[in-house]
N, C-alpha and C positions, 0 to 999 in steps of 0.2 A: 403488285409491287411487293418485291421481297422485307422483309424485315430488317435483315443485312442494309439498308439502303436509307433508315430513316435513323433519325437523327434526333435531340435533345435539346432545347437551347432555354436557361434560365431567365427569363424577365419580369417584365412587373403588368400586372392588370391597367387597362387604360379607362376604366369604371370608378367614376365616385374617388376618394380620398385618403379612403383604407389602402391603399397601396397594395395590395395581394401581390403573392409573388407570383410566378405560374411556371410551370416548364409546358414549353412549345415544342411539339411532335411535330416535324417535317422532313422533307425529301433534300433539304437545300433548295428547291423550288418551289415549294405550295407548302402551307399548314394543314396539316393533316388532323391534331386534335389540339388540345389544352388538356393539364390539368394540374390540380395549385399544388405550390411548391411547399413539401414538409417542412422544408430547411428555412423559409423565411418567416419571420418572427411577428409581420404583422398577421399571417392567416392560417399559418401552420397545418396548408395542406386544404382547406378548402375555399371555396370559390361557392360565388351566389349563381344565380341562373342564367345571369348576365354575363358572366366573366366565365362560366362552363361550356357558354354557346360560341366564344369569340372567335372560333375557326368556323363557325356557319355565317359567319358575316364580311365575309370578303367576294361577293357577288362582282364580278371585272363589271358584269353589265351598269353597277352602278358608277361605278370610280373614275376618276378622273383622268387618263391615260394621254394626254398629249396636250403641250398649250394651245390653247384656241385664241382667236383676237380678232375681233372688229374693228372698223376703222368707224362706223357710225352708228345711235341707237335706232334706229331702223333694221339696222341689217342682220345678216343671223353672225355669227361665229365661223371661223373658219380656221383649223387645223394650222399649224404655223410652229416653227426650230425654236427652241431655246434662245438660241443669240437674238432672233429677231423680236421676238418677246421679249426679252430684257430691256433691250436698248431699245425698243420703242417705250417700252414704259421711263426707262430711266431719261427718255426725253418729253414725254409729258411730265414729269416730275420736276424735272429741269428746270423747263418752261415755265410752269405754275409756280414755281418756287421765286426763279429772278422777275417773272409782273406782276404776285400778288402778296410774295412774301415767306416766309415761311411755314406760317400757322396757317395758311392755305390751302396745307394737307395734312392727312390724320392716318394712322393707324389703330385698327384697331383688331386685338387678337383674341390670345384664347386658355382658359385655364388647362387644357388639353397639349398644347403646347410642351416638347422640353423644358430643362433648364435652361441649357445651351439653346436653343432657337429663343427664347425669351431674352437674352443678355445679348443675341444680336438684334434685335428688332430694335432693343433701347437704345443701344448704341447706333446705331441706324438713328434712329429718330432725333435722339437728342445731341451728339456728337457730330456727326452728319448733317442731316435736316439743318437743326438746328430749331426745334420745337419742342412740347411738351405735350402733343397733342396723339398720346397711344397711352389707348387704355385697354381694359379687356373682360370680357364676361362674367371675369372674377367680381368686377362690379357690380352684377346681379345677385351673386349670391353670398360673399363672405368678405364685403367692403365697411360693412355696420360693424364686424370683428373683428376686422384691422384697428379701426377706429376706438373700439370698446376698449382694446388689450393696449393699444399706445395709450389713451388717455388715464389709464385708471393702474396700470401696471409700468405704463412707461416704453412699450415695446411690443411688437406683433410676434409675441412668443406666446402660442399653449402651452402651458407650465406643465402638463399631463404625457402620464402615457395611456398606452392601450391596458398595459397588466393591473392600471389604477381600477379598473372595471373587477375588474377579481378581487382588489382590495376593498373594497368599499362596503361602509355599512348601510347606507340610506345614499341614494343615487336618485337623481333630478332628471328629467327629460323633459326638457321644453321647446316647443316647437319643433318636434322633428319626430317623424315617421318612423324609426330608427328599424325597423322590421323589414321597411321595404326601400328604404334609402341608403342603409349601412348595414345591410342584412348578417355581413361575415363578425359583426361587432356585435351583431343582436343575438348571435348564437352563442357568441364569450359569454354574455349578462346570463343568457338563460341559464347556461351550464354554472355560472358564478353562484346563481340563484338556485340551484338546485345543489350544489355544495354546500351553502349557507342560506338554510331556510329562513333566516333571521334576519337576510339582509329587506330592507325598505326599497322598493321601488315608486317613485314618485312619478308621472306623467302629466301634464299639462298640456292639454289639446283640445280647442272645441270640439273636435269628431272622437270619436271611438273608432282609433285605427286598430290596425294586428298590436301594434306595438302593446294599446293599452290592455293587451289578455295577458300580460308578465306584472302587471302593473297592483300593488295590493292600496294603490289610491289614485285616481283617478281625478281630475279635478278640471272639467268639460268649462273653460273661460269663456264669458263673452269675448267675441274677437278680438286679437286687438290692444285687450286689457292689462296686456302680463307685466309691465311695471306697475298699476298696481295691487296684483298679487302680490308680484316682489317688496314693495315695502310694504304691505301688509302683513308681509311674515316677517322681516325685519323689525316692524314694530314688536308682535309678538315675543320675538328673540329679546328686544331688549326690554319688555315689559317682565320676561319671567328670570331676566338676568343670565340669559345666557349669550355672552359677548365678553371674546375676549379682551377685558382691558389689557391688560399688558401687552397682547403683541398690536392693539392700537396705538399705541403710547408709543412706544418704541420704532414702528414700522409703518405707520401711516401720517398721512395729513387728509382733513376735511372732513371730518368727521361728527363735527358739533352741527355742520351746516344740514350734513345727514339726519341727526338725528334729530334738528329741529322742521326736518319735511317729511319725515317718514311718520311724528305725533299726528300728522292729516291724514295717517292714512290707519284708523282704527279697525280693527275685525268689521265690525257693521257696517260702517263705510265700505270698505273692500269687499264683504261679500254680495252687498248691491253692485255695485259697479261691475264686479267679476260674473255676476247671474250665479253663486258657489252659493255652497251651505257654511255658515260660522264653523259647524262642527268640524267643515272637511279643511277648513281656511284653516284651525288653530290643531290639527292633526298634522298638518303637514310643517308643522313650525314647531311642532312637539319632536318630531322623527329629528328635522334636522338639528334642532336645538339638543338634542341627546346624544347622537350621533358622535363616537368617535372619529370616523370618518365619513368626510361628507363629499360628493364626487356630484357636477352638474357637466349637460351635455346637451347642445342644442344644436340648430342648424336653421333652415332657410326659415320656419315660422316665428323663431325672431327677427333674422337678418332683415327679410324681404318686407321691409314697414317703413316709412316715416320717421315713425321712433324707437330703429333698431339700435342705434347705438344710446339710445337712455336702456334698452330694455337688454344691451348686452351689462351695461353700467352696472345696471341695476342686479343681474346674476353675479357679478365678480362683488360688488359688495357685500352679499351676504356671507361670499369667502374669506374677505378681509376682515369684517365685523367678526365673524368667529373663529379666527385664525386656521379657517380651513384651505391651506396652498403650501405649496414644498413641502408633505410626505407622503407619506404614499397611502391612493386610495382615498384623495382630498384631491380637489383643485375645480378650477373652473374650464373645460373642454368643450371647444367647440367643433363641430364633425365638418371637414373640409367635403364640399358638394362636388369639386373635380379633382381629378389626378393628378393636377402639377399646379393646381392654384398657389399652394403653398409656396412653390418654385417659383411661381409668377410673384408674390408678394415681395420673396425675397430677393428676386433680381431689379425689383421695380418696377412692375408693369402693371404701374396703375397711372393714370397722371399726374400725381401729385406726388408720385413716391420716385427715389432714383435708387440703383443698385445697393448692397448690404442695411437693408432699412435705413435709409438717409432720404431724407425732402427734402421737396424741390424748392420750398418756400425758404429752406436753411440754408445765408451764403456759402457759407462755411463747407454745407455738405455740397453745394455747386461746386465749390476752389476744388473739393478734393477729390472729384468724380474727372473734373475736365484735366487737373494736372495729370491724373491715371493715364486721361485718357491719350495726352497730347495733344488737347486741343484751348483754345483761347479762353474759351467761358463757357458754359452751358446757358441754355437759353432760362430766364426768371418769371416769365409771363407762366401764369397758371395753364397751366392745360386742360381738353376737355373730357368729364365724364364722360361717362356712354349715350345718357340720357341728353345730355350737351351737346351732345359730337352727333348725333344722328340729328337732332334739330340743329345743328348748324350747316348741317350738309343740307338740310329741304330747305335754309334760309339763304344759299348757294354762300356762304364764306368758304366750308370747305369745298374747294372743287377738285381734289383728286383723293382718293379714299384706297387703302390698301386691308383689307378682310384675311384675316387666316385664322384657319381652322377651327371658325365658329361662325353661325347661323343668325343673322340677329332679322333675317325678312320671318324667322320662327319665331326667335327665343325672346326681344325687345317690346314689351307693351307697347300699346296705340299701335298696334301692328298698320291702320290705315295709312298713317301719318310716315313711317319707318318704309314702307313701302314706296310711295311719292318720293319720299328723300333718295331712294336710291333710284327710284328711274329718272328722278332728275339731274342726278350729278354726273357732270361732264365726261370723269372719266375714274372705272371701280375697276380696282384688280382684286380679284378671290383665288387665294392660295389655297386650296383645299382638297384632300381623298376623294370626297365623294361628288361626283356631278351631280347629283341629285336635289341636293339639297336647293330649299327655296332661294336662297341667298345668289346662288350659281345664275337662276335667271338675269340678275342685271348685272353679270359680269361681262365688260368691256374686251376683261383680260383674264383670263381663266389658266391659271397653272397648277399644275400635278403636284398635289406633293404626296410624299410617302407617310404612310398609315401605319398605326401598330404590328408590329411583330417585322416591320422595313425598315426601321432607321433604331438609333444608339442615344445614349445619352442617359441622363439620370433624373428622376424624379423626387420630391418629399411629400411625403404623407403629411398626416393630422398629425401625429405624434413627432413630426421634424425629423422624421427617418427619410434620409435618401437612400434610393436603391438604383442601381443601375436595370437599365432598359439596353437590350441587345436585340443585335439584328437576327434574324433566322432564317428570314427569306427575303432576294432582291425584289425592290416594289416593281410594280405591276409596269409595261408601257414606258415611258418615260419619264415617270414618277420620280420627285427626287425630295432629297429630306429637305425639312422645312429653313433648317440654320445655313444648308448651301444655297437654297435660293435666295434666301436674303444676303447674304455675303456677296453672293455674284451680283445681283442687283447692288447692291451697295455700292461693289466698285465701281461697277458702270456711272451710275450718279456721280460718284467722288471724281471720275474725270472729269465730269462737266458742268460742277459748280464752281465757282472761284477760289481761293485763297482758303480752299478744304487741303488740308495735309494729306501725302498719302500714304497707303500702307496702314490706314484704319482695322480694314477686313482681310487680312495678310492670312486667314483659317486656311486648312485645307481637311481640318478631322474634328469632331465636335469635342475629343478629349482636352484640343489646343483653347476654346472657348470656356471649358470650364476654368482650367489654371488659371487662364486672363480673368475671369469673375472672384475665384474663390479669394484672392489676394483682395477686394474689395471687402470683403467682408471682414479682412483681421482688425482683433483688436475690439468688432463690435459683438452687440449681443449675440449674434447669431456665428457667429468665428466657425466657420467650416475650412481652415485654410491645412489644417494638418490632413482635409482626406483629399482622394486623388482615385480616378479609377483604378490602380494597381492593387490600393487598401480595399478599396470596394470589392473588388474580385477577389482578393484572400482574405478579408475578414467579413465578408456580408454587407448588409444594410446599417447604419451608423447615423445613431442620432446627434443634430447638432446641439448645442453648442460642441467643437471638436477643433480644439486648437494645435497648433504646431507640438508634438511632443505627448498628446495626448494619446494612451493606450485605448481609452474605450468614449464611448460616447456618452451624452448625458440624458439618463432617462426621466429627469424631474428637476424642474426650473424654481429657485428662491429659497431652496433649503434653510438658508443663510437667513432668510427676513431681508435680505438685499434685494433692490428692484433695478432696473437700468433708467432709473427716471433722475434728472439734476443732482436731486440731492438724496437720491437711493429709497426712496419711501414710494410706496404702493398712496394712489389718491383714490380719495373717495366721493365718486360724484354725485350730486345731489340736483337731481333731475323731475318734473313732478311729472304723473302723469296725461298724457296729451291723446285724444281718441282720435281713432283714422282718419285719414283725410274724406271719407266718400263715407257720411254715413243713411241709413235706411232712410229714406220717406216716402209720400204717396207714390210716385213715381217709379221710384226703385226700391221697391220695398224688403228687398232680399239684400243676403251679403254673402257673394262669392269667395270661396277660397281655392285656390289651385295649389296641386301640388302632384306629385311621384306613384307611380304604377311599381308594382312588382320586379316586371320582368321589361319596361323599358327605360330608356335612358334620355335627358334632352329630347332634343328635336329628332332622333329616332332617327341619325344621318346613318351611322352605323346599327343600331339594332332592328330597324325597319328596314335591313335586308335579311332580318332570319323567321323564316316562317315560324318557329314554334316558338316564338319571344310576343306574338300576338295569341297564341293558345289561351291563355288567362285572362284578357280582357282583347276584344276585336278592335272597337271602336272607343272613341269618346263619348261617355255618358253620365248627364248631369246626375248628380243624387242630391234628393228631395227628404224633407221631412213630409210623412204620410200627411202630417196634419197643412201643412203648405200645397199637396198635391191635392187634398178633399176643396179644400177651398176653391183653386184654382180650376174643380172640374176635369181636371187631365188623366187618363188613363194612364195607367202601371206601362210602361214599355213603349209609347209612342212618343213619336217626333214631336217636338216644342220648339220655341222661338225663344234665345237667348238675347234681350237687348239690354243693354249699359248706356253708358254717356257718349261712347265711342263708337260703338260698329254691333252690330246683330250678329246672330251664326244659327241654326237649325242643330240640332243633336237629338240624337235618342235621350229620354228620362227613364229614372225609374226610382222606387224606393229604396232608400236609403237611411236607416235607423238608426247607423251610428252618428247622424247630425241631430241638431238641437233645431226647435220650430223658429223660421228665419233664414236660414245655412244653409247654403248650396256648396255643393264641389264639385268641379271636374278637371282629369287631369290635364296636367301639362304639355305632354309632349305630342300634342296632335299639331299641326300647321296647317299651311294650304297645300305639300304634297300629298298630305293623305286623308285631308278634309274640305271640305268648298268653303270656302266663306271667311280665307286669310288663319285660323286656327284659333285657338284658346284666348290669346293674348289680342285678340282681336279687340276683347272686352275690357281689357286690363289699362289699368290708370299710370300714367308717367312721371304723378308725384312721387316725390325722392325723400329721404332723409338729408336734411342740412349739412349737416357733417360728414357725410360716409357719399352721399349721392348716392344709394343702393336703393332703387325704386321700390312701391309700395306692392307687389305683384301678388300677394296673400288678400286683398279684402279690395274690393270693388262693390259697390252696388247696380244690383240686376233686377230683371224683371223677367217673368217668364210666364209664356201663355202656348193655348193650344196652337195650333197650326195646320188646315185641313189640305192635305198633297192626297188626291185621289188616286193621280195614278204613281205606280209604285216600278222600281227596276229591281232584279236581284239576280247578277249572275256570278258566275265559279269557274274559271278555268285554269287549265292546268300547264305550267311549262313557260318560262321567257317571264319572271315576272314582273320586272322593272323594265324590260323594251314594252309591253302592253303597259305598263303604269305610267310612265312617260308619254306616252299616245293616247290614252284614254283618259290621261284626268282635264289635261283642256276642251276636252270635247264636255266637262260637264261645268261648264261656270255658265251655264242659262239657266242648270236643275235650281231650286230652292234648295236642295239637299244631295250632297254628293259624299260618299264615307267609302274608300277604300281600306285593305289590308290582304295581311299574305297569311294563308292556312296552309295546312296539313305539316307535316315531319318528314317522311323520307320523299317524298315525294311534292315542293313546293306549287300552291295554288295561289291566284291571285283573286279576290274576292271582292266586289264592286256590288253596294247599296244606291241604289237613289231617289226620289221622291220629287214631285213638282203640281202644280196645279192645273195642269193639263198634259195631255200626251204629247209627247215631240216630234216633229214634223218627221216622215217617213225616211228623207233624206239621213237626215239625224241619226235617226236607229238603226238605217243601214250601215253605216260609219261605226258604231259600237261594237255591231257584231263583225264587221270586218277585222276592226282590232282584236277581237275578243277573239279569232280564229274560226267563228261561227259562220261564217258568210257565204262559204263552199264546203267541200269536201263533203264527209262519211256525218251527216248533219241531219239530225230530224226535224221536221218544220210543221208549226203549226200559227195558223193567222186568219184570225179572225177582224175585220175592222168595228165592230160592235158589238159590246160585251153586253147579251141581251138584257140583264137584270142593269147596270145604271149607265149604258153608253161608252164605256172605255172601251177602245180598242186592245185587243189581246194578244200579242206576238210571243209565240215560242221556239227555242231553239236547245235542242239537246245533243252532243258529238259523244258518238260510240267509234273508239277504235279499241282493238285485239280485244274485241269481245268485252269491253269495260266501257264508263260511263268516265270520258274525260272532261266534259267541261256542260255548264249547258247555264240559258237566259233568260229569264221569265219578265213578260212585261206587260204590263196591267193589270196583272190577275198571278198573285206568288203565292197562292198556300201549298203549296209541292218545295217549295225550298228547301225544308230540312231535312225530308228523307231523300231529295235527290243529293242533299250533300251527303247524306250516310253509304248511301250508294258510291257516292266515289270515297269517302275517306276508307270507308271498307276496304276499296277495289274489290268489289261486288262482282263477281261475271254473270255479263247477261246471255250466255251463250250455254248455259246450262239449262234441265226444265226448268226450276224456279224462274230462272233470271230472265228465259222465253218469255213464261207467266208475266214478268214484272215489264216488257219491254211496250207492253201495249197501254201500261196506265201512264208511261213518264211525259206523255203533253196533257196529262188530265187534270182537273182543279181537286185533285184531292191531298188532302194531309197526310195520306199513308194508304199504300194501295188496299183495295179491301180484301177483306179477311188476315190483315196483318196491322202489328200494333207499335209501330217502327218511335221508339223513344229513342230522343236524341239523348246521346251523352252526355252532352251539358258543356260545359266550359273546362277546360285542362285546370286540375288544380294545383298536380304536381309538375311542373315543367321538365325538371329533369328526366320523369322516370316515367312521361308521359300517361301522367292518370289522371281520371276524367274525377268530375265530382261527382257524379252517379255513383261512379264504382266507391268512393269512399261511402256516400250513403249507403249503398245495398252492404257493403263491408260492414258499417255500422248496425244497421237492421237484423245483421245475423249476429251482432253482441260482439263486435271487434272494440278494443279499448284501440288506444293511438302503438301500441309497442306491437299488436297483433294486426293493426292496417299496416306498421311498416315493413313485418314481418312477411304479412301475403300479399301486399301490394307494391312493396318498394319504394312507398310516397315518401317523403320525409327522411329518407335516408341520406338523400347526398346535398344539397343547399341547407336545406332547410326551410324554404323562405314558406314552404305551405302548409306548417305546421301549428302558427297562432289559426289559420281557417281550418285545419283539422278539429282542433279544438274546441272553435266555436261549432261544429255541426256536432261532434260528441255533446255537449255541454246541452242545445237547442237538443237533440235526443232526450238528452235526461231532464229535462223541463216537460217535451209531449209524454214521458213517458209518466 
């Protein structure tokens, strides 16, 4: 393809909440690369590993290219037009709606979502329908922050921007990973931090993530805890008289209440409760209490709790008690977990909220959303959470359920329980990209929608910047954007419920949906009514508040000491604190926390199609305190048995020293496509927070023991990876242990672990290697039925085509694994002497053929620039400092994200040395 022929197009990342801007390299037909846009204000040019890869993740083998629709849950799916997919669903809808009511159906979406598909969904729902009952995954992750910022500020506004990170003298990180979950933000702090050696970096995390190597205090909390640390530094702040009286006086209420709960919570008190040292407790209350500028930043390790929204309270008071909000390089900031949540807050998509932050509980904002709309009333009955709304669907209230473009058979604790409710409901339509996804299997009704870099519209970040999102290439198949297929469903419905007006969903361009929204919003906090795609495109990205007449956007919320609360004062809530719902004992003596990978994203529907986005971590794997693993007996590196209150799973363990004795972790984004045993969340508890409903998905109680699977599977093949991962992962739910993932870089592998307690029927294994492409062809075979030393039978299989080693199986007997994987990630020729040499040892039980000493490379540490962690060591061992590895190895030159782990092996250097 000539050059002349590709093309540019500006949009925005669909990764996390930072908003990145990106330009898209294409043909008009296909994306050809990524890479971030100078010009945009949130990222100025770079991109994490996630959002550098976003053109290796449009795999068609996985996407959703045509509607499908069964008429019964027995049967499979079958290919089926647009029209007839609509109008069948919009007459199961019908139906359910005139005999059971209308809260007898549910949506529920996706912080991934436009803005414009989000403002038809509600309107759909609540104007239409005629229910309350669509919410969305935003309630997973930043419904405790909705909740924090309306009760205490009066309004779901982050008062911050991103440039506050440059301003700031002492800076808070609580709960959140910020290295590997907002990585393009974590490199602002560092370079901030390297401008201003002076500045304080605070961190608050039971583990020692990357994040905490920027960190000059660390302060490792029992789980759980963080309200109270928070008023335990509160106290100290007003024991050493550092509180603003005046802008309490003047700009608050509730404050006497505060300060008569926060005397419970003295230094020694707090740093028992917290597992801290006095000295680190009253250092961290010296910083902020000196601080000119004081800047907090947190994300799902507060959210994801019980008592997220006391433990959000509880950060925002310490801003208001020292008049740290409205200037700059001060405020309370919360790190949005998806790309359009923001957009979803403020169009309403949560159940309790209606469009320009107005609730559904307020007549008032009912009158004035339905007169907008044209319609009678809006419906007043509460609607349901997430956590609500999937046990309502397994209790059969709701019997028709609508899914878009989010995973909840992955993403939803009690994964057991979430599972059941959707193969029992009558009738599930899944709007979604990717067929892949777990969710996809109990779809009734399955339609295409169109994926990043296919469809238009705008998003807002953390900082309340919307940026427009453009097309660059038509989606794939029959793929269509998310806000037309709801519109066209719309109407179909609106024919055939009664005394519905018509001409609701009269759209025909997503630009016609924003106008109709933005006029919702005048007048309130949030007034985006002065932008308009035309402004977008000639003036950039544009922060709200942005009223009629407005030249420029507002980058810092309450300059003023005005709040949008009754009567204009910021509250102060006084919350004590409350410990997790699930805490250690005999039984479950451990406490789980989950959380974020590097280099993947959610449920891995999109980045579980790019092979080198598993480079860095393969699989799911628990990490142990050494001293939890001596106890336990359990070897460094083998299988174990994960049990909780809810469901068991099998994983690989292994040592992990940035936990406390107690703590477990593993991360999130494994399921039951690319794990046996329903995924992570299999473990994970369904209690909620009261006020927010934003489940407790940070701390569970576990137990974890050995697990003896003698015989073992380990095979690598290369080519088709999601047509064989789709075929081969139901053939393994009899394994005790099943672990997929996709290897190599220019050339994608799919790689399949697995384990059980006996060998599998011969039938079985011939099925594996048939999918595996093993079963004929240019195939070396080796089978043994008794492996003389303990009785396993032994089956091997290795494919050489054009003189190379493409794919091969090992089963009963794998200590050849890793150098038959070097063999092909090389592309080794075995059609040379050496490779002659090497072609007679590859069915033999050795580690490395003899007379050669084949060390594996290790794990990728730099994703971008594909370097192994070996090669940073051997780098190190010859006296490379970090400016001299990026020099001759190019690691750490373009994300960044493998730079806190460079660090730590420099640093571990200068300790052995």
């Amino acid at each position: 393809m000539n050059d002349c022929a590709t093309q540019t197009t500006a949009s925005t990342c669909c990764y996390c909440g930072v908003g990145c801007g990106v330009l898209i390299e294409h043909d008009g037909k296909r994306i050809l690369g990524v890479s971030g846009d100078p010009a945009h204000p949130a990222n100025f040019g770079k991109l994490c590993s996630k959002g550098a890869s976003l053109h290796l993740t449009g795999d068609l083998a996985a996407r959703a290219l045509y509607p499908e629709l069964r008429l019964g849950k027995g049967l499979g799916r079958t290919r089926t037009d647009w029209d007839s997919a609509l109008d069948h669903a919009a007459e199961v809808f019908a139906e359910t709606i005139r005999e059971h009511g209308p809260d007898s159906v549910a949506f529920y979406i996706s912080g991934q979502l436009l803005t414009e598909d989000y403002y038809a969904f509600n309107k759909l729902a609540r104007a239409l329908v005629g229910t309350n009952n669509i919410d969305s995954n935003s309630r997973l992750c930043m419904s405790s922050a909705v909740v924090g910022y309306k009760r205490s500020l009066g309004a779901d506004a982050p008062p911050c921007s991103y440039e506050d990170i440059e301003e700031a003298d002492t800076l808070l990180i609580i709960g959140s990973n910020m290295a590997y979950a907002h990585p393009i933000l974590f490199r602002r702090l560092e370079a901030a931090k390297t401008d201003n050696p002076e500045m304080k970096v605070i961190v608050v995390d039971p583990r020692r993530t990357d994040t905490c190597e920027l960190a000059d205090l660390h302060l490792a909390i029992s789980p759980g805890s963080d309200v109270a640390l928070l008023h335990g530094v509160l106290h100290l702040l007003m024991e050493q008289r550092r509180i603003d009286h005046a802008f309490i006086e003047v700009h608050t209420e509730g404050f006497d209440a505060l300060q008569s709960l926060v005397a419970d919570y003295p230094p020694e008190r707090v740093a028992e409760l917290c597992a801290i040292s006095e000295a680190d407790l009253r250092r961290c209350a010296d910083w902020i209490g000196r601080s000119p500028r004081f800047l907090s930043l947190w994300c799902m390790g507060v959210n994801q709790s019980t008592a997220g929204t006391a433990k959000n309270a509880a950060i925002i008071n310490l801003h208001l008690a020292t008049g740290q909000i409205g200037k700059p390089g001060s405020g309370p900031f919360s790190l949005t977990g998806q790309p359009n949540a923001m957009g979803g807050r403020e169009t309403g998509s949560l159940s309790n909220l209606l469009p320009g932050h107005r609730e559904v509980a307020n007549p008032e904002h009912r009158a004035e959303v339905a007169a907008y709309w044209g319609v009678d009333q809006l419906p007043d009955a509460p609607g349901l959470s997430a956590i609500e709304l999937f046990e309502a669907v397994g209790s059969g209230k709701i019997k028709a359920l609508w899914i878009a473009c989010t995973n909840p058979a992955q993403s939803m604790p009690d994964q057991h329980k979430v599972h059941q409710a959707l193969r029992d409901c009558p009738f599930v339509v899944v709007q979604e990209a990717f067929s892949t996804t777990e969710t996809c299997r109990f779809a009734d009704l399955l339609l295409p929608a169109a994926s990043w870099g296919e469809k238009e519209g705008t998003v807002t970040n953390s900082e309340r910047r919307i940026s427009r999102v453009r097309r660059a290439v038509p989606a794939p198949g029959e793929a269509r954007a998310d806000w037309s297929i709801t519109c066209d469903f719309a109407r179909r419905l609106e024919a055939r419920l009664p005394g519905v007006p018509a001409g609701l969903f009269a759209f025909t361009n997503p630009e016609q949906l924003f106008e109709e929204y933005k006029v919702l919003t005048r007048r309130r906090d949030l007034d985006l009514s002065g932008l308009g795609y035309g402004l977008l495109e000639a003036r950039g990205p544009q922060q709200w508040p942005f009223p009629v007449g407005a030249e420029h956007g507002t980058p810092r919320l309450y300059a003023d000491g005005h709040f949008p609360s009754a009567n204009g004062r910021a509250r102060f809530i006084a919350e004590a604190y409350q410990p997790p719902r699930e805490q250690r004992d005999e039984h479950y003596p451990l406490t789980l926390n989950t959380g974020r990978l590097r280099d993947q994203w959610h449920g891995m529907s999109r980045t579980g199609t790019a092979a080198r986005l598993f480079a860095h971590a393969e699989e799911p794997v628990l990490g142990l305190h050494p001293q939890d693993i001596a106890q336990r007996q359990l070897e460094n590196g083998s299988l174990v048995e994960v049990r909780s209150r809810r469901g068991a799973l099998v994983v690989r363990m292994q040592t992990d020293a940035s936990l406390q004795p107690g703590q477990a972790f593993l991360p999130m984004h494994w399921g039951d496509r690319f794990l046996k045993g329903l995924g992570i969340n299999a473990l994970t508890l369904p209690a909620f927070d009261g006020l927010s409903k934003q489940p407790e998905l940070k701390h569970a109680g576990i137990e974890v023991r050995a697990i003896d699977l003698p015989w073992a599977f380990h095979a690598l093949i290369e080519g088709e990876v999601q047509q064989r991962l789709q075929a081969l992962r139901p053939l393994c739910d009899s394994f005790a242990y099943a672990s997929f993932a996709l290897v190599g870089r220019e050339t994608p592998a799919l790689m399949m672990r697995a384990a059980h307690h006996h060998a599998p029927a011969a039938g079985l294994l011939d099925l594996l290697y048939e999918h595996l492409g093993l079963g004929d062809g240019p195939v070396m075979h080796y089978d043994d039925p008794r492996d003389r030393q303990g009785g396993m039978p032994i089956h091997k299989r290795v494919r050489i085509e054009d003189g190379r080693l493409t794919g091969f199986a090992l089963s009963g007997e794998t200590c050849a694994r890793n150098w038959l994987r070097e063999l092909w990630q090389n592309q080794t020729s075995l059609d040379d002497d050496s490779g002659r040499a090497l072609r007679r040892w590859l069915l033999a039980p050795v580690e490395s053929p003899p007379g050669e000493t084949r060390a594996s490379t290790g794990k990728t540490l730099c994703t971008c620039m594909n370097v192994s962690e070996n090669a940073v060591r051997d780098g190190i061992q010859r006296g490379c400092n970090l400016n001299a590895l990026k020099q001759n190895l190019g690691c750490g030159t373009q994300c960044g994200s493998c730079v806190p782990e460079i660090k730590r092996l420099l640093a571990l250097q200068t300790i052995e040395a």
